[in-house]
N, C-alpha and C positions, 0 to 999 in steps of 0.2 A: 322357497327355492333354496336346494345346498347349492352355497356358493366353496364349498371345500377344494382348493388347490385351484380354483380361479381367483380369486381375489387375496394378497398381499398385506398384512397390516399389522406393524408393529408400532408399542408406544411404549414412553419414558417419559417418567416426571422426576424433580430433582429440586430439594428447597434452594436451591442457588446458593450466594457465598455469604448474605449477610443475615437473613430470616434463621428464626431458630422450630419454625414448622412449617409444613407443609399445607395451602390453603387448595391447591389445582387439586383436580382428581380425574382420570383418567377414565374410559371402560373399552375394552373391543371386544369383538367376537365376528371373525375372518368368516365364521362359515354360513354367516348373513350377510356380510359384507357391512357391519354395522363399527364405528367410530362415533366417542362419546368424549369431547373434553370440555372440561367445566373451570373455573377460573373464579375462588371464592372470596367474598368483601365482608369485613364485618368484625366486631372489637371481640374479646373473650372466645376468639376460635371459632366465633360465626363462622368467618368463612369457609373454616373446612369442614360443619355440619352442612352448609348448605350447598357445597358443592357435591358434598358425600349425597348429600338425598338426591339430588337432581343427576347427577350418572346413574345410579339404585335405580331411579323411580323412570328414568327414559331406559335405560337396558330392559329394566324387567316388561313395561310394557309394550316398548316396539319386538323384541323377542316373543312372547307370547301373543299381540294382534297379529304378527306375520304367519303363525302355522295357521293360519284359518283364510287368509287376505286373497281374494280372487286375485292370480297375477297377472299383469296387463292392466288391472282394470282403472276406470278413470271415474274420480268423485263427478258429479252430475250437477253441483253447487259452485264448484269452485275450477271446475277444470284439470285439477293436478290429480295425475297419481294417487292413486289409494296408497301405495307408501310414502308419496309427501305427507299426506293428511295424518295419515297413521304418526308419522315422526313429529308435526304441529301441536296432533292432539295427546302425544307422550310428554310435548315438552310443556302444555299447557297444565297439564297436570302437576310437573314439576312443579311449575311457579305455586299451585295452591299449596304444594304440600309445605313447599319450603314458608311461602308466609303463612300461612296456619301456623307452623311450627316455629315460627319468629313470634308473632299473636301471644302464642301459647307460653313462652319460656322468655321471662324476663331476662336472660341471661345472653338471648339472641336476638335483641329488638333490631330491628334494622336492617339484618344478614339479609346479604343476596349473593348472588352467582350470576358471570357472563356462562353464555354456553354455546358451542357449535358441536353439528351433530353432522355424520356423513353416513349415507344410505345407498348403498348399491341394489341393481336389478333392472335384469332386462337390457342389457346394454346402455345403462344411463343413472345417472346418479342425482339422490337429493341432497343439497346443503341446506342448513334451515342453521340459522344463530341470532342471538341476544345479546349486544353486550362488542366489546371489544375482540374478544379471541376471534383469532383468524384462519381463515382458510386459504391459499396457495395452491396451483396446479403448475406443474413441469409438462409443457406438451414442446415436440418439436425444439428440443432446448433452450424456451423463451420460461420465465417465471413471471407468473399471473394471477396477482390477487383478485381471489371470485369473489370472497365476502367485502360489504364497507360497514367500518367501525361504526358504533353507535356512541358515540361519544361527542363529548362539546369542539374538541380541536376540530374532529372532523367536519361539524358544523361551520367551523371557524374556515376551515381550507377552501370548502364548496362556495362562502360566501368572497373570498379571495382577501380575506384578513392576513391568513399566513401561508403561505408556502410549504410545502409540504418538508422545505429542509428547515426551515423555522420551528416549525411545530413539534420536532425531534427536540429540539433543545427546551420548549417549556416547561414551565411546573404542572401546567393544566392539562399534559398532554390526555391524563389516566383517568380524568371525569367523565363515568361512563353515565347517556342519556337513556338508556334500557337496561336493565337487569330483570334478572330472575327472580320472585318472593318480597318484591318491596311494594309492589301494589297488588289486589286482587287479581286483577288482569294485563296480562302485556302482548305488548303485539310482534309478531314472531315474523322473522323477514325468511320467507323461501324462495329456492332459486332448483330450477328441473336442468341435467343438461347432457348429451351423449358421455358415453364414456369412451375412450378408445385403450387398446391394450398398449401399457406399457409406459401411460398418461404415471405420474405421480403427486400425490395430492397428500399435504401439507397441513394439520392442522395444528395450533399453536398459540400459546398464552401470550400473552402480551409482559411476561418474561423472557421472550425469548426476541420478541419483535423493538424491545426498549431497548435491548443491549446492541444488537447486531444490525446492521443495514441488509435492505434485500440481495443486494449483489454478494456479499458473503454468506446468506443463507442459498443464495444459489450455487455459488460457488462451493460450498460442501454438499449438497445432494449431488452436483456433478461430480465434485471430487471421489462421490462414495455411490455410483449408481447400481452396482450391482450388489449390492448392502445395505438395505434402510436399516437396519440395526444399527450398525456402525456409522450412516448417519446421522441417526437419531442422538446418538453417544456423542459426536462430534460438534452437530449444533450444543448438543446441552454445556458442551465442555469451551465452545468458543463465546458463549454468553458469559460464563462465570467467567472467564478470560477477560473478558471485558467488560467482568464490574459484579454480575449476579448479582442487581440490586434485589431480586423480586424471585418466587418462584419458578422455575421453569419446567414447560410440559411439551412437549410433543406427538404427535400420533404423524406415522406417513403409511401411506397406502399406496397399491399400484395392481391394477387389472392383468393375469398373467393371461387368463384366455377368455373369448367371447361369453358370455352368459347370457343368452336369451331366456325371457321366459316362454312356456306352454302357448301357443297359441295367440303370440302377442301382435296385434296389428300393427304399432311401432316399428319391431325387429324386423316385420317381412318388410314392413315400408322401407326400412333402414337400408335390410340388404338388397333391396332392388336398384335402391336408387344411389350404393357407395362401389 
């Protein structure tokens, strides 16, 4: 499916104010409707080999499984979207490649990578992530984290240990319980869900999420709604504002017109019944 002049999506990474490299790595490409950001962990620049393979290794192959991908179609195993699966089994690949390439090079024992990934088509979108980076949705001007962290705080919140204004202030906030390339195998959280035109959706490193409260990351996409660029420019600039302990990345996306696929029984259901 060309998603060309329907779908919106720019992105900015920026080493913030105290690191002296770059560990996040970025990928888009608007005319799949495809967003890629990665959030790299690891000593001697691990992390930004292994965040560098796993954008490479999910761009190259959700890009090339989609010019063949029946659209509409529905896995028969699992229920979801042949483009969930498709985006599950790009990012499953990542994990190998990146631990192989940990395995293989003394130099990168250990390296991983969070990652979330964003998938348009058909009127409805997939999110699939690992790891702490987050996803956000502006619908109806309310802001709505879709993803939940995979980390120990969050464990810590759900069990009702800390509060979620507590857990801002810990040391532990940033021990993540899933990554990318530290085991064989990891288990990928996805999420299928409409999209509506004009919705804006939010992906971002948890450099951008340590420095800034939600309410001021909403507050500049509304301050800047007819401009994700200039958003995007403005989160990065209000984190270092207030501290740029850590990398900062961003990707924001927004649907400008309907995108059905060919034939898809969804989109007639969708429009019969909206």
């Amino acid at each position: 499916m060309n998603l060309k002049g329907k779908i919106e999506i720019i992105g900015r990474t920026d080493v913030g104010s105290v690191r002296d490299h770059n560990e996040d790595a970025i990928g888009t490409e608007p005319s799949i409707g495809l967003a890629i950001l990665a959030d790299g962990m690891g000593g001697h620049r691990g992390g930004e080999v292994a965040s560098a393979i796993t954008v490479r290794t999910v761009y190259d192959t959700v890009t090339e499984k989609l010019k063949t991908l029946k659209e509409g179609g529905v896995d028969e195993k699992t229920g979801y979207s042949l483009e969930s699966t498709t985006v599950h089994d790009a990012i499953a690949l990542a994990n190998i490649n990146v631990f192989d390439s940990s395995t293989e090079n003394a130099q990168y024992r250990g390296m991983g990578t969070t990652i979330v990934v964003l998938l348009f088509y058909d009127n409805r979108f997939t999110v699939a992530h690992v790891g702490d980076s987050r996803m956000y949705r502006v619908r109806n001007g309310l802001l709505e984290q879709i993803t939940r962290d995979h980390s120990l705080m969050q464990e810590l919140i759900d069990r009702g240990f800390y509060t979620p204004e507590q857990a801002r202030k810990s040391l532990n906030k940033n021990l993540v319980t899933r990554a990318i390339g530290i085991e064989e195998k990891v288990r990928i959280d996805i999420q299928e869900d409409v999209a509506q035109i004009n919705d804006i959706y939010l992906l971002c490193s948890d450099g951008l999420t340590d420095m800034i409260e939600d309410d001021l990351i909403h507050e500049t996409i509304k301050r800047n709604i007819d401009n994700l660029d200039k958003a995007a420019i403005e989160l990065i600039e209000e984190a270092n504002r207030h501290g740029g302990k850590d990398n900062i990345s961003v990707i924001l996306a927004r649907p400008l017109k309907s995108f059905p696929a060919k034939n898809s029984l969804f989109s007639r259901f969708f429009d019969l019944f909206s």
